[in-house]
C-alpha positions in Angstrom: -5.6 -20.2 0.9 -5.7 -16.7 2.0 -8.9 -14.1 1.4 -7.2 -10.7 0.4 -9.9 -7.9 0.8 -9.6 -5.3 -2.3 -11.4 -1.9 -2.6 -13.1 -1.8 -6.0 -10.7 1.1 -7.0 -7.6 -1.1 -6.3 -10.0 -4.7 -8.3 -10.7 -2.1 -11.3 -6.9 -0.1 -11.9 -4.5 -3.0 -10.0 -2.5 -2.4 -6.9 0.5 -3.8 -5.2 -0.5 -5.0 -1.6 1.2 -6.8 1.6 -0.1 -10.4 2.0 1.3 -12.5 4.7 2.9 -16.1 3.9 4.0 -18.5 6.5 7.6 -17.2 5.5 6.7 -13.7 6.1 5.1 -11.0 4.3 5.4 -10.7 0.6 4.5 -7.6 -1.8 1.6 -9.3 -4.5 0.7 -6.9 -7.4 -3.2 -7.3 -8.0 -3.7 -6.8 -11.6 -5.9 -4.4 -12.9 -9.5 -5.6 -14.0 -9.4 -8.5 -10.9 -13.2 -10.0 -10.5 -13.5 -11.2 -7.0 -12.7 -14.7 -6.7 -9.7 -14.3 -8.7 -7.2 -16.7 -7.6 -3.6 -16.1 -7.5 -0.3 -18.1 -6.8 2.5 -17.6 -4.9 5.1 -19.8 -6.1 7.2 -21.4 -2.9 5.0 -19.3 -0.3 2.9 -22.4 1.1 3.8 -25.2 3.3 7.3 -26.1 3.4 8.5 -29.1 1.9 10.6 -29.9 -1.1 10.1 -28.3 -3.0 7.7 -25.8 -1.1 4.2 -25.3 -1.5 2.2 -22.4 -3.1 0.0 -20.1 -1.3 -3.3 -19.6 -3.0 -4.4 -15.7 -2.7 -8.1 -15.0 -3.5 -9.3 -11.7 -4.1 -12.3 -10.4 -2.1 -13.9 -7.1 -3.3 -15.2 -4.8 -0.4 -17.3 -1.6 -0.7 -16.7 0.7 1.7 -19.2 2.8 3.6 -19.8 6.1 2.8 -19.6 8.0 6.4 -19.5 11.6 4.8 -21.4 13.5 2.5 -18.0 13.9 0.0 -17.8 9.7 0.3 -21.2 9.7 -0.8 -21.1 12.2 -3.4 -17.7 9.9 -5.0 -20.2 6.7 -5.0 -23.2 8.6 -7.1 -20.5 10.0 -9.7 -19.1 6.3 -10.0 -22.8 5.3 -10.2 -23.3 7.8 -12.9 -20.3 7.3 -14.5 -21.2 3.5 -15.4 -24.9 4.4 -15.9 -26.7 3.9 -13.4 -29.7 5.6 -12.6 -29.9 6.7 -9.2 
C-alpha cells in the first residue's frame, strides 16, 4: 500500500503522477473527481511472485498553505465559487 498525496486541483480535474513500485517508478493517471481514500491498483507492481503482486495506491488529498496574499486570494474565490460564505 502506498499513500499518494494529491492537491485538491489534481483530486477534482484528474492528473497523471510518478508513483514508485518496487520495480521502479510508474506514471498512474488519477482520475478526475478522486475522494481521498480512493484506492487504486497497479496490476503486477507489488511483490514479486508468480504471477506478481499488485500495488495498492491510495489517494491522500492535501491543502496547501497559502504563504502569499495571491495564494490566499485563489482559496476565497474557490470558497466562493462552491458557496461558501467566508
Amino acid at each position: 500500500l502506498y499513500t499518494l498525496d494529491v492537491t485538491p486541483w489534481q483530486a477534482a480535474l484528474g492528473t497523471s503522477i510518478s508513483v514508485p513500485t518496487l520495480g521502479g517508478a510508474v506514471e498512474l493517471k488519477v482520475p478526475a473527481g478522486s475522494d481521498a481514500g480512493r484506492k487504486l491498483r497497479l496490476r503486477g507492481r507489488g511483490l514479486p511472485g508468480n504471477p506478481d503482486g499488485d500495488q495498492i495506491v491510495e489517494i491522500e488529498i492535501i491543502a496547501p498553505v497559502p504563504t502569499d496574499e495571491a495564494q490566499k486570494k485563489a482559496y476565497k474565490a474557490l470558497a466562493k465559487a462552491f458557496g461558501e460564505k467566508i
